[in-house]
C-alpha positions as CSV (number, residue, x, y, z in Angstrom):
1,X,159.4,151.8,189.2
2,X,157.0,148.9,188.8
3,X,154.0,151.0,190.2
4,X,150.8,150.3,188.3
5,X,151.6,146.5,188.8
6,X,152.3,147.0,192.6
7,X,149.1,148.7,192.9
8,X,146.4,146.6,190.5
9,X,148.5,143.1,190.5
10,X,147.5,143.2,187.1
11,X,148.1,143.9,183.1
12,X,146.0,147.4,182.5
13,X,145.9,146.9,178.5
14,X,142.2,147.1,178.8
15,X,141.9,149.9,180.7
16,X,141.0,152.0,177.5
17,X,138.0,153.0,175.2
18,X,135.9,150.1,173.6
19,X,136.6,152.8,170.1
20,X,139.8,152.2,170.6
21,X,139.7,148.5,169.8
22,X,137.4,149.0,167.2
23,X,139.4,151.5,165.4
24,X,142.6,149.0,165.8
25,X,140.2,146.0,164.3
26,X,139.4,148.5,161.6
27,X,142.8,149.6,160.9
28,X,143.6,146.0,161.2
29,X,141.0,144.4,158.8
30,X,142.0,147.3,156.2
31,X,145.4,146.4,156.0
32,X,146.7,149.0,157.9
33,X,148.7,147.5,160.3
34,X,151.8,148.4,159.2
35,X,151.4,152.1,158.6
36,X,153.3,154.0,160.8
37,X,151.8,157.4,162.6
38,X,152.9,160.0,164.8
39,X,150.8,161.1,167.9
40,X,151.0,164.4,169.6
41,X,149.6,164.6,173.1
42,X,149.4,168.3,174.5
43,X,147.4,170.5,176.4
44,X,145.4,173.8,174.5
45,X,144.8,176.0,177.4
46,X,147.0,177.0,180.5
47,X,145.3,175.1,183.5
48,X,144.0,177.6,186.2
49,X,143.8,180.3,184.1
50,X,147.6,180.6,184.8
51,X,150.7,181.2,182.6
52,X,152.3,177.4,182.3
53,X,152.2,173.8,183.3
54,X,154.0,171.3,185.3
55,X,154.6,167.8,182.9
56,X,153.7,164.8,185.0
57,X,153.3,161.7,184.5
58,X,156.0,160.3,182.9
59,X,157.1,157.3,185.6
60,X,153.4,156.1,185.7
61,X,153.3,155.8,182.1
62,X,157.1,154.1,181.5
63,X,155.8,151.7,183.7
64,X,152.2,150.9,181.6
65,X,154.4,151.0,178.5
66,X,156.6,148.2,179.7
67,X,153.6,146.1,181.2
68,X,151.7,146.7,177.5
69,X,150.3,143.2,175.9
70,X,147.4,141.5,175.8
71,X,146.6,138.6,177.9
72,X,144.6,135.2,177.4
73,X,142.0,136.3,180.2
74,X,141.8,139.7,178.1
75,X,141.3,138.3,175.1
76,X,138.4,136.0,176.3
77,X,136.7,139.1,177.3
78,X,136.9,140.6,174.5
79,X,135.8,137.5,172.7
80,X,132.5,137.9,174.4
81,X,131.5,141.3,173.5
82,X,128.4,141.7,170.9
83,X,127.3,144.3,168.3
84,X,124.2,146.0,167.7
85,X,123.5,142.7,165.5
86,X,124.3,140.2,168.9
87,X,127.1,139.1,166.9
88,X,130.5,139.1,168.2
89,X,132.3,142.3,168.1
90,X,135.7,140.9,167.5
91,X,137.0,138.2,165.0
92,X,139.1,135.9,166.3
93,X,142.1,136.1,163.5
94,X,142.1,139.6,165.2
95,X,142.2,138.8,168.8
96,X,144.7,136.5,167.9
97,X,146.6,139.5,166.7
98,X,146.6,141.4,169.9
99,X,147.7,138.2,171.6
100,X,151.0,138.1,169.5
101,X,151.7,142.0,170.3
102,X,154.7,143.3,171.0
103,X,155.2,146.7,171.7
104,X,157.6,148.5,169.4
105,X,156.5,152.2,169.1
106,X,159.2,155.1,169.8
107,X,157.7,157.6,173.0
108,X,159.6,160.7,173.1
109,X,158.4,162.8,177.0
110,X,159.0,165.9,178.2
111,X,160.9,165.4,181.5
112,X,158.8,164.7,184.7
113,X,158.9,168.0,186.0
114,X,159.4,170.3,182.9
115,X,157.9,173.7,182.8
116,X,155.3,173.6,179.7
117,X,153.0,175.6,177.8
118,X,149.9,175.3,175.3
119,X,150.3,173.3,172.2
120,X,153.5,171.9,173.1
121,X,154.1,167.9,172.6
122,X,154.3,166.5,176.3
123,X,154.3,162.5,175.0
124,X,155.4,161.7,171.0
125,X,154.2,158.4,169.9
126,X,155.8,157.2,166.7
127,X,155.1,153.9,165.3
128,X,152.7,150.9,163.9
129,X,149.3,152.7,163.8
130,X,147.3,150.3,165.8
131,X,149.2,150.6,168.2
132,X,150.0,154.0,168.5
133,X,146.2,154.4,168.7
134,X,145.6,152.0,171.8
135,X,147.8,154.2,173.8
136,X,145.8,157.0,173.3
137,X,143.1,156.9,176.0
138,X,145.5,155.2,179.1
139,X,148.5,157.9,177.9
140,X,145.5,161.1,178.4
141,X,144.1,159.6,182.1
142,X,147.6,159.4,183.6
143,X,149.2,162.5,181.9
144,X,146.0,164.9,182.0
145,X,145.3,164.4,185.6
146,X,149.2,164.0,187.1
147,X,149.9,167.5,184.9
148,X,146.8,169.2,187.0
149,X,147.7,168.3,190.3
150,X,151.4,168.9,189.5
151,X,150.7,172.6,188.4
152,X,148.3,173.2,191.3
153,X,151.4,171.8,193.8
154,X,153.8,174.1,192.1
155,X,151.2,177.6,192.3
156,X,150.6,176.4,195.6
157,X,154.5,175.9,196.1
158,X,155.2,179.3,194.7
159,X,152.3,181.1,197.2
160,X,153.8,179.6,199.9
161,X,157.3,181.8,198.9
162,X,159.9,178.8,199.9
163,X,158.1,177.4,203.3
164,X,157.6,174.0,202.9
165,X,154.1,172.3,201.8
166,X,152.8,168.8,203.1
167,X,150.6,167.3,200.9
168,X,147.3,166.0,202.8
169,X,144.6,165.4,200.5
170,X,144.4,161.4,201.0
171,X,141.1,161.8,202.5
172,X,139.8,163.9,200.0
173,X,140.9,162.6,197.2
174,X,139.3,160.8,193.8
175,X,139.8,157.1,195.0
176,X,142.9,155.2,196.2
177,X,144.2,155.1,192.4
178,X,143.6,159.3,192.2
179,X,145.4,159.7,195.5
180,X,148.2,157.4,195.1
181,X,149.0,159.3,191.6
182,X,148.1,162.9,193.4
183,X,150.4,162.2,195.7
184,X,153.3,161.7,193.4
185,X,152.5,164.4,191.1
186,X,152.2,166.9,194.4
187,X,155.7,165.9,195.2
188,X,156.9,166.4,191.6
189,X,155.0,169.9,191.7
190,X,157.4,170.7,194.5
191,X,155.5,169.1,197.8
192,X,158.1,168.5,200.6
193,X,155.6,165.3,201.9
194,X,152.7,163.9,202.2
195,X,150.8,161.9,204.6
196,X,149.7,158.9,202.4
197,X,151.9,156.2,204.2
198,X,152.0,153.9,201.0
199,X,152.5,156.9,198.4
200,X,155.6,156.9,200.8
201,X,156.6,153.0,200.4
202,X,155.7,153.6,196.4
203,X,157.3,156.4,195.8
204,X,160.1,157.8,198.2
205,X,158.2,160.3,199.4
206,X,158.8,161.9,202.9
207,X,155.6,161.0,205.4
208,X,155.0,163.5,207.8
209,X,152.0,163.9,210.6
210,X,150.5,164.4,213.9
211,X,147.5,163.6,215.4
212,X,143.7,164.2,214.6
213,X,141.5,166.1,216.9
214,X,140.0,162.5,218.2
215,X,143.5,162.4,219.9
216,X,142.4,165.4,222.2
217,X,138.2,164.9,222.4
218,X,139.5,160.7,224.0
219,X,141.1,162.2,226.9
220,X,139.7,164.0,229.7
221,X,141.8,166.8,229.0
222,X,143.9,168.9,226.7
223,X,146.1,169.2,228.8
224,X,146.3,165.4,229.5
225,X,146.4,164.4,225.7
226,X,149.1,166.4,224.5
227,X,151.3,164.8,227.7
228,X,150.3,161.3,226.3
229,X,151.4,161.9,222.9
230,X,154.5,163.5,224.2
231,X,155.3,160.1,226.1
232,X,154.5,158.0,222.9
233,X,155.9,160.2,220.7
234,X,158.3,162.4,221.5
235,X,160.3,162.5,218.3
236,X,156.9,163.3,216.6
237,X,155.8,165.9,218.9
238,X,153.6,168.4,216.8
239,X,150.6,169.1,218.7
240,X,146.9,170.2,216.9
241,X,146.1,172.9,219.2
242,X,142.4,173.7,218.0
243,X,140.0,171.4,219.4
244,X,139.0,174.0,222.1
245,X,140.5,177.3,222.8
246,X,143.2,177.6,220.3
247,X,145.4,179.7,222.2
248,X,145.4,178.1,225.4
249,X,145.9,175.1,223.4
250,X,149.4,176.3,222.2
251,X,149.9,177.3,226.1
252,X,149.3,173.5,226.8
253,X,151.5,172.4,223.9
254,X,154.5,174.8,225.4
255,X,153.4,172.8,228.5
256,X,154.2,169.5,227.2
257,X,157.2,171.1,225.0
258,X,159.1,172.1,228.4
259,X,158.5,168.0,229.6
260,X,160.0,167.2,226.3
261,X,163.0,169.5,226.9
262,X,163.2,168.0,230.0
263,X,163.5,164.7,229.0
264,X,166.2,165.4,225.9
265,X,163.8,165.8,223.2
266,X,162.6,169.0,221.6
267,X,158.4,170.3,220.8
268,X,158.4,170.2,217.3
269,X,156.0,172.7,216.2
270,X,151.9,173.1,216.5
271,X,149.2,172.7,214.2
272,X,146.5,175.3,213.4
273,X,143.4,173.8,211.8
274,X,140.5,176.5,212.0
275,X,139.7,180.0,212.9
276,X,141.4,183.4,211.7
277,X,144.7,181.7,210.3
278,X,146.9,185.2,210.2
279,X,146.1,186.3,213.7
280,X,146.3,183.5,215.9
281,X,149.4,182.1,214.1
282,X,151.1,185.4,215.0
283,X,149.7,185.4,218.8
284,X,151.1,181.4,219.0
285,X,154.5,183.1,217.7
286,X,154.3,185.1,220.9
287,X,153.5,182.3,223.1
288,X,156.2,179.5,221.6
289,X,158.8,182.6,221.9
290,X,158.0,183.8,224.9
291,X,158.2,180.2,226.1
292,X,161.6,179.7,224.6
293,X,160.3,177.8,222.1
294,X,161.6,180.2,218.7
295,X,162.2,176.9,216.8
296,X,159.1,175.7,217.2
297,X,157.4,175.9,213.8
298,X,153.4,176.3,212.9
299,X,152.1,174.4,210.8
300,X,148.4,175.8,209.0
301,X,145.6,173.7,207.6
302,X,142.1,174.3,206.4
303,X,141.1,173.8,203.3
304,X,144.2,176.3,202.1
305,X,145.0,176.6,198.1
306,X,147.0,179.6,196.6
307,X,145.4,182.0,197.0
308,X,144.5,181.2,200.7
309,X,147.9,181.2,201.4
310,X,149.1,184.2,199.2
311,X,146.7,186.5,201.5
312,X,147.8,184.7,204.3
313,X,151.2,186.3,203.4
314,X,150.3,188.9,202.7
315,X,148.4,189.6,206.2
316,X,151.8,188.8,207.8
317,X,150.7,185.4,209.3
318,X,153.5,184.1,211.1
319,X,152.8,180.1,209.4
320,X,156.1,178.1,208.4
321,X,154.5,174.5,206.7
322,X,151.5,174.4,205.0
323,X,149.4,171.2,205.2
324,X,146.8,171.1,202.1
325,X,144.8,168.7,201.1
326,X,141.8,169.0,199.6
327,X,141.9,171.7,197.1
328,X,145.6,170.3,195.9
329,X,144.4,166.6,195.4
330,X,141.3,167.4,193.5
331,X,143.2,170.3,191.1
332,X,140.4,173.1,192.3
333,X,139.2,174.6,190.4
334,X,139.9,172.9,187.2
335,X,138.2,169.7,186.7
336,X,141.0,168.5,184.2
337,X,143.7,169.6,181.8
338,X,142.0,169.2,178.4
339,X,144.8,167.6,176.8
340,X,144.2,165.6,173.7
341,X,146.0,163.5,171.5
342,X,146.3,164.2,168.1
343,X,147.7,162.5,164.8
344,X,150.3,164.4,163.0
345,X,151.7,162.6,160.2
346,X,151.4,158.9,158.2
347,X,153.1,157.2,156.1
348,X,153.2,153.5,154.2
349,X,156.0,151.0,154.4
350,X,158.6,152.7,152.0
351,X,157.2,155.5,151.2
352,X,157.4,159.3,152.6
353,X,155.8,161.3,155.7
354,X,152.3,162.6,155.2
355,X,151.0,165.3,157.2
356,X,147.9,165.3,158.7
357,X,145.4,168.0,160.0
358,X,142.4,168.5,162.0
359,X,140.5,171.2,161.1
360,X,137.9,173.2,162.8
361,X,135.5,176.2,162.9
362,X,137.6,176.8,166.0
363,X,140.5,178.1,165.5
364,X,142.3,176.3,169.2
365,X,141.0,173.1,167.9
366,X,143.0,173.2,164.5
367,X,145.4,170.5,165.2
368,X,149.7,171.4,164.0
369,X,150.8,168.5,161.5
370,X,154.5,167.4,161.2
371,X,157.0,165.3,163.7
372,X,156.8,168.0,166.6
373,X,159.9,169.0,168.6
374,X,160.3,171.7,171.0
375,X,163.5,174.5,171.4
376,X,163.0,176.0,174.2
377,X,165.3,179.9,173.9
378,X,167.3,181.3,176.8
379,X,169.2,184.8,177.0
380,X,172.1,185.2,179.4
381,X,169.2,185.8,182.5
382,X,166.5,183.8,181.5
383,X,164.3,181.4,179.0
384,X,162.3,183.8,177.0
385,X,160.7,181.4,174.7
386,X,159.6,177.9,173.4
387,X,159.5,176.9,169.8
388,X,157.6,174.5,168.6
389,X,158.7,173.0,165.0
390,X,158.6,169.8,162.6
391,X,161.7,167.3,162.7
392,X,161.2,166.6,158.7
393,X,161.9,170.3,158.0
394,X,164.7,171.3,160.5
395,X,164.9,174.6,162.6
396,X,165.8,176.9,159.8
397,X,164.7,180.4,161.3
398,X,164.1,181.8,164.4
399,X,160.9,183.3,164.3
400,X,158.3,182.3,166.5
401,X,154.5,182.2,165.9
402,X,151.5,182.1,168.0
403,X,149.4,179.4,166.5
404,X,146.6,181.0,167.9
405,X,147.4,184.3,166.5
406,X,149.7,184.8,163.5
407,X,149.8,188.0,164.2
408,X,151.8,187.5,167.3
409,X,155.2,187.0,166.5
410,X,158.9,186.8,168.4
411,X,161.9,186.5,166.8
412,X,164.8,184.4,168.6
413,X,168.3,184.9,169.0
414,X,170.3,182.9,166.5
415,X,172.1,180.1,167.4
C-alpha cells in the first residue's frame, strides 16, 4: 500500500528531529558512516494499565521505508538552516551525502496485529549507523501512536464480548493524518468499520452509517424524517431515534420499518445516542419485537470505551453494535505508548559485534544490549510465555527472566 504518498503527495524524509540530522552529520564527519548498529524499538510499560499490546503500524511504515531519500527541494532546506554562530548548520559535502542515499538497512517487525508485551523488540533496525539513526524519530510517531489506538480497539473489542464495533471517532480525532492512521489501527485492533469514507478507499475498510440528528430537527416531524430517509435509503435504513422522545422514536422507526417491509426492503436496526443506555435499549428490544422486527439490531453510541460497555453488559443492555468514537481515536486515557528506540550493538567494517547499554538510576530505563529476538512458548492449550534473547548467543536454556525483576523467573518447556 502506497499510503503516506497518497495522502501527503510527497517524500516525508524530513518529517524527523533536527538532532537527528545533526547526529548523522556528526557520525558522518567522524568517519562513521560505515559502522553498522542495531536498533531496538519497544514499549516499557503495558498501555492502559493493562496486561499486553496490539503491534501496529507496520504497513504505514513499509510504505515510508520504501519512499526514504532525500530530495533536491529537501536538501535546499536544509542548506538554509543556521547555528547559534549564523553559520550554516550543514556542509554541503554532507548534504550531498544524503542526496546520494540509498536505503540499505535490514527491518525485522512483529506482524501487524501481534499480541506484545514490555521490552519486546516491535521494529529491528540493522544497518549503516546514520541511517539507522534517521529512522528513529518517523519509526516512534507511526508505531507509538497506531500500537495505542490498536490496543484500545482490541479492550474495547474484548468488552464488547463478540458484538461488532464501528469505529467513529473521525470527528474527534487528532487531525486528518491521526484519524486516517486511527482508523486503520482500530480495524487492525479488531474494528468491524468505520465511518471515515477515505480510510475506507485507503484501506479496505468496511464504511458503515446513518444519519445525524440534523436529519430529524430539518423536518417537520419525526415521523416525517425517518419516512424520507426510508425513501432515499432503504438499503441503509438505521434510524437515530433520540432527538426527542427516544422511545416513541423507535415506535416511529418500527413505523417506517413496516413501509420498508412493504416495499421489499427490510428496517435495519436503530441508533441510541444518549440517555440511560441499558434501559431503553432493552425497552426498544420490546418495541422492534413486538413489532416483528427481532432482526432489527441496536446500535449504541455516546462517548462509550471499555469500560462503558463492560457495565453496559453487565446491566443486561440489550445493544448488538457499538459505535465509538471519541475515546477509541484519541487512545483515552493514555496519551501515548512510551516506546523508545534504543541502540543495542555496533560494530566496524570487519570486525565483531559490540554491545551497547544504557544505563540508569532507574532500573525500567536500563536499556537490554545484543541482536534481540523473541520465542514466544505455547503448551498444548495455550501461549504461556515470551522470551526475549540475543541472536549472537543462540537460545541455549529455557529460563526466563523478568528484566525488571531477576527475581522473577519461569522456566520453559524444552524444545
Amino acid at each position: 500500500m502506497k499510503i503516506l504518498k497518497r495522502i501527503y503527495r510527497e517524500n516525508l524524509s524530513l518529517a524527523t528531529d533536527l538532532y537527528q540530522l545533526t547526529m548523522a552529520q556528526g557520525y558522518w564527519k567522524a568517519g562513521h558512516e560505515k559502522q553498522e548498529a542495531v536498533f531496538h524499538l519497544f514499549f516499557r510499560k503495558n498501555p492502559f494499565n493493562g496486561g499486553y499490546a496490539i503491534a501496529c503500524g507496520l504497513a504505514y511504515l513499509v510504505d515510508y521505508l520504501n519512499e526514504f531519500r532525500f530530495e533536491e527541494d529537501d536538501l535546499d532546506y536544509l542548506a538554509q538552516l543556521t547555528g547559534n554562530d549564523g553559520r550554516r548548520l550543514f556542509e554541503t559535502e554532507f548534504l550531498n551525502y544524503l542526496g546520494r542515499l540509498q536505503f540499505c538497512c535490514d527491518v525485522d517487525a512483529m506482524p501487524e496485529g501481534s499480541v506484545v508485551f514490555p521490552q519486546e523488540p516491535l521494529v529491528r533496525v540493522s544497518g549503516p549507523i546514520i541511517q539507522a539513526q534517521l529512522l528513529e524519530t518517523p519509526l516512534l510517531n507511526i508505531v507509538n501512536f497506531q500500537t495505542l489506538i490498536a490496543t484500545k480497539a482490541s479492550r474495547i473489542c474484548h468488552a464488547a464480548g463478540g458484538d461488532p464495533v464501528l469505529e467513529f471517532g473521525l470527528r474527534r480525532a487528532q487531525g486528518m493524518d491521526g484519524a486516517l492512521a486511527a482508523s486503520w489501527a482500530a480495524y487492525v485492533g479488531g474494528c468491524a468499520a468505520t465511518s471515515n469514507v477515505l480510510a475506507g478507499k485507503l484501506f479496505g475498510i468496511p464504511v458503515k452509517g446513518t444519519h445525524a440528528h440534523s436529519w430529524v430537527m430539518s423536518f417537520a416531524s419525526e415521523e416525517e424524517a425517518f419516512q424520507k430517509y426510508a425513501e432515499a435509503m432503504p438499503n441503509n435504513a438505521v434510524f437515530l431515534v433520540d432527538t426527542y422522545d427516544t422511545l416513541e422514536g423507535v415506535r416511529r422507526a418500527v413505523k417506517a420499518g413496516q413501509w420498508l417491509r412493504e416495499h421489499g426492503h427490510k428496517l435495519a436496526g436503530i441508533r441510541l445516542d444518549s440517555g440511560d443506555l441499558a434501559y431503553l435499549s432493552v425497552e426498544a428490544r420490546k418495541i422492534l419485537d413486538e413489532a416483528g422486527f427481532k432482526d432489527a439490531f441496536i446500535v449504541a453510541s455516546n462517548d462509550l470505551d471499555e469500560v462503558i460497555i463492560q457495565s453496559l453488559k453487565d446491566q443486561g443492555a440489550a445493544i448488538s453494535v457499538w459505535g465509538v468514537g471519541t475515546k477509541l481515536v484519541t487512545g483515552h486515557d493514555q496519551a501515548a505508548l512510551g516506546g523508545v528506540y534504543k541502540l543495542a550493538m555496533i560494530r566496524n567494517p570487519g570486525q565483531a559485534w559490540q554491545h551497547t547499554i544504557k544505563l540508569s538510576e532507574q532500573g525500567i530505563k536500563i536499556s537490554t544490549p545484543g541482536i534481540q529476538q523473541v520465542r514466544r512458548f505455547r503448551n498444548e492449550r495455550e501461549f504461556i510465555g515470551d522470551m526475549i534473547y540475543d541472536l549472537e548467543l543462540g537460545l541455549n536454556r529455557s529460563t526466563i527472566v523478568d528484566p525488571n525483576d531477576p527475581m522473577r523467573r519461569k522456566n520453559m518447556p524444552a524444545g
